[in-house]
C-alpha positions, 0 to 999 in steps of 0.5 A: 400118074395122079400126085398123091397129094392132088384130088382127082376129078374125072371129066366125061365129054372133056376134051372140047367145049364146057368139057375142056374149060372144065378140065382147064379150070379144075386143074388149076384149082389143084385136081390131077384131070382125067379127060374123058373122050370118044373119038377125038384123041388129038383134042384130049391130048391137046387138053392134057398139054395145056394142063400140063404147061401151066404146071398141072397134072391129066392124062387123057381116057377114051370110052363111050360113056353109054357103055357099061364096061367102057364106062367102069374101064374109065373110073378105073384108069381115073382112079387105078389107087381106088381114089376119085373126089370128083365126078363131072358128068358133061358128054353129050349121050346122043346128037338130036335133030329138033322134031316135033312130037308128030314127027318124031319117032318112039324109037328116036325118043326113046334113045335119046332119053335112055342114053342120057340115063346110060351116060350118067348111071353107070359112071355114077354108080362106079364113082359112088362106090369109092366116094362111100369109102371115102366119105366124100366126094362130089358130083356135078351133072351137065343138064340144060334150062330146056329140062325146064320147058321149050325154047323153041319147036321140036325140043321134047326129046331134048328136054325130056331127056334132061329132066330126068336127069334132074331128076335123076340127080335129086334121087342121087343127092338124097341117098348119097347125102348120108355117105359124104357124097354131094350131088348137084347139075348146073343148067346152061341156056345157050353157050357159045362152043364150037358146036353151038357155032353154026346158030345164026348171029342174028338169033345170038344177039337176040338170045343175049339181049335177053338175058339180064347180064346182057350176053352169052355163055362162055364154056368157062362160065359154066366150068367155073359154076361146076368149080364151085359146085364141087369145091369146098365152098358149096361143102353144103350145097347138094341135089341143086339145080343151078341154071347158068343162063345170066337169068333168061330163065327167070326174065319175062323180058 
């Protein structure tokens, strides 16, 4: 049970990778968590009891974040008093196998752009509805620099998908400005997770040897962004778009 004195953040997608370092660092920022997950129950609990050694406060919430009633189901157990100040959209809606467009069926690109949609419509549409009650509230989406444009053969589905999250994002800022509710995506390149292991370490090296700050993500990097994103020192900052990539996206090196 949350702390009436302690914001709540739900985090979808939260028990591993930029999910987990997200949970992590808003609870030690003060936020009671509510770690979402889809199958992995002993890695969100494992979250839950890092959170709760270091003396914070999470409970763990299962549900698919395509699903509409999962996904309202989700909003309430984060928020049983009615009560969310924060919303971070990370789950990956849909695994994708990189194909090039000719290759690539309509129906596969299809579903990888509409459960991309689907994972943030409905949570942010939930979490809008309480967050206009309040007055307040902040919502960060997890995108990626491939919205931007290709970063190697086969991507389009991927980065098509992420694009109209940005955009999606932007349309939200705009009509949630006016409630008290800001709206904003962070946009990692490359960023070392468990999932992310099996690249070659030849081809992280040379990732990192392009990015003007000379290395890869971490998880935390891109959780501490999102920390910023929604704490009051970003209180006037909505519908950006802030890649977290050390500037490989701005470098022609």
């Amino acid at each position: 049970m949350a702390s009436p004195d302690r914001p709540i953040a739900l985090v979808t997608g939260g028990s591993r990778g930029i999910g987990a370092a997200t949970s992590l660092r808003l609870a030690s920022a003060g936020f009671h968590v509510a770690v979402n997950y889809f199958s992995n129950r002993t890695a969100a609990d494992e979250v839950v009891a890092r959170i709760k050694a270091d003396g914070g406060s999470a409970l763990a919430v299962q549900g698919d974040v395509r699903d509409e009633e999962q996904a309202a189901r989700m909003i309430e157990q984060a928020a049983p008093d009615g009560r969310l100040d924060v919303l971070v959209c990370n789950a990956a809606a849909a695994t994708f196998t990189p194909t090039p467009v000719s290759a690539l069926s309509w129906s596969d690109f299809r579903t990888k752009v509409t459960d991309e949609l689907a994972s943030a419509y409905v949570l942010a549409q939930r979490a809008l509805a309480l967050m206009e009650k309040q007055k307040r509230g902040s919502i960060v989406f997890v995108s990626s620099t491939v919205a931007d444009g290709p970063p190697a053969p086969g991507m389009t589905a991927h980065g098509t998908a992420k694009a109209a999250l940005n955009t999606f994002a932007q349309f939200l800022a705009c009509e949630a400005g006016p409630m008290g509710v800001r709206v904003n995506v962070v946009a990692p390149g490359f960023v070392r997770t468990e999932a992310s292991a099996h690249m070659p370490k030849a081809v992280q090296k040379q990732l990192a040897d392009r990015a003007p700050l000379g290395r890869l993500a971490e998880a935390d990097d891109v959780a501490r962004a999102i920390a910023m994103l929604v704490g009051d020192d970003a209180r006037f900052v909505t519908g950006a778009v802030v890649p977290v990539d050390g500037g490989s996206t701005v470098s022609r090196m």
